[in-house]
Every structure is written in C-alpha cells, then in structure tokens.
C-alpha positions in Angstrom: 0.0 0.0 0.0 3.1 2.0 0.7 3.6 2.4 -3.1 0.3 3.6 -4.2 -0.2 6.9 -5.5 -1.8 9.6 -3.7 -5.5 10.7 -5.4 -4.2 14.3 -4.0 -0.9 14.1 -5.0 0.1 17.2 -8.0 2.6 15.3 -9.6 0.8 15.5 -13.3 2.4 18.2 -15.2 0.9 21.4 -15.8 -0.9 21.6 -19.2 -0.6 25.3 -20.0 2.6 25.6 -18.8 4.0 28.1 -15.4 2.0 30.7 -14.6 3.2 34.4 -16.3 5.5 36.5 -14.1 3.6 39.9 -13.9 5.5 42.7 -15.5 5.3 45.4 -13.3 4.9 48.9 -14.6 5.1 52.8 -12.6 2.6 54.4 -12.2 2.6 57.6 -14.7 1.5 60.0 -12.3 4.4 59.1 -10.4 6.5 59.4 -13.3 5.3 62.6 -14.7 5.9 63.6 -11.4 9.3 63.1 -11.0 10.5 64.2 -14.5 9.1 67.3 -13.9 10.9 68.2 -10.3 14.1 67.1 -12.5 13.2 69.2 -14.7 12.4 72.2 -12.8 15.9 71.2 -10.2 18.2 71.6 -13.8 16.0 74.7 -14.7 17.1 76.2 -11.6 20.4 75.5 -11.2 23.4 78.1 -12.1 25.7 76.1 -14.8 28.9 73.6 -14.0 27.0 73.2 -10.4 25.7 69.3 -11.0 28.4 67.3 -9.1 29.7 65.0 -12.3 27.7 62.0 -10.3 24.5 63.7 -10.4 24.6 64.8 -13.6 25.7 61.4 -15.0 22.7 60.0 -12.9 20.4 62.0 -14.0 21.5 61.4 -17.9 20.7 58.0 -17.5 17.6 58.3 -15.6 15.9 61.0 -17.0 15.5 59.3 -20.5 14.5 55.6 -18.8 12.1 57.1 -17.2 10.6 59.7 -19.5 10.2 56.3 -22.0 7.5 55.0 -19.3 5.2 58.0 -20.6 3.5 58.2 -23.9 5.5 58.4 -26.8 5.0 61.7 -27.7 4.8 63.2 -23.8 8.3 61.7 -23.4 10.0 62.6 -26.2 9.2 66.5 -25.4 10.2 66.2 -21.6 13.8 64.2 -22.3 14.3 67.5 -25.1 13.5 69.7 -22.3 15.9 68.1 -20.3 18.6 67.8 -22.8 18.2 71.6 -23.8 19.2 72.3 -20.1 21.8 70.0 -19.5 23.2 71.6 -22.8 22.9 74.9 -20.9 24.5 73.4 -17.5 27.6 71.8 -19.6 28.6 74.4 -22.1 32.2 73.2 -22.8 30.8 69.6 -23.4 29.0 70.5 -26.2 
C-alpha cells in the first residue's frame, strides 16, 4: 500500500505551462511627477553646479524614465531636459 499513489498528490504536469511573471509597470502620475521636479531642479540650477555624479545619474535616468510616458509626452520632456543639460555643460558640447 506504501507504493500507491496519492488521489491528492500534484505530480501531473501542468498543461498550460508556469503561470506568467507579472510585469510590473510605474505608475505615470508618479513618473510625470518626478521628470518634472528634474526638470524644474536643472532649470534652476546656475551652470557647471551638477556634481559630475549627479549629472551622470540624471543622464541616464531622466531618459529611462521619461520612455514610461506616452511616446510623444516623453519625447518632449527628455528634449526639455537635454536643452538644459546643454545649458548646464557648455564646454561639453
């Protein structure tokens, strides 16, 4: 008796395979959010100020995040955001 199967034992296979992992996603508000203060921080801050790790951080982040908007929303913030850190880094130009 020791060798019979369980009735409640899982050990058939799964016929539509492991469940999917949910992607998550931020939340745009959030986003938008963000991108904006960044925006309005570079705005407001007297060129060659950025410590070179912010800045770096923030050219990298900036455009990951701003491609979590809509296309079009995006696109306009990151040139924003570009057009100042063109204005905050004159001689890299």
């Amino acid at each position: 008796m020791a060798r019979q199967a369980s009735l409640f034992a899982d050990n058939q296979p799964d016929m539509f395979g492991p469940a999917p992992t949910p992607v998550w996603r931020p939340n745009p508000d959030k986003v938008r959010a963000r991108l904006y203060k960044l925006l309005a921080e570079a705005r407001a801050t007297q060129p060659k100020t950025w410590e070179p790790s912010t800045l770096s951080l923030y050219r990298t982040v900036f455009p990951q995040m701003a491609g979590f908007l809509p296309a079009e929303e995006g696109s306009q913030l990151l040139l924003a955001f570009e057009t100042e850190l063109q204005r905050l880094t004159p001689d890299e130009d």
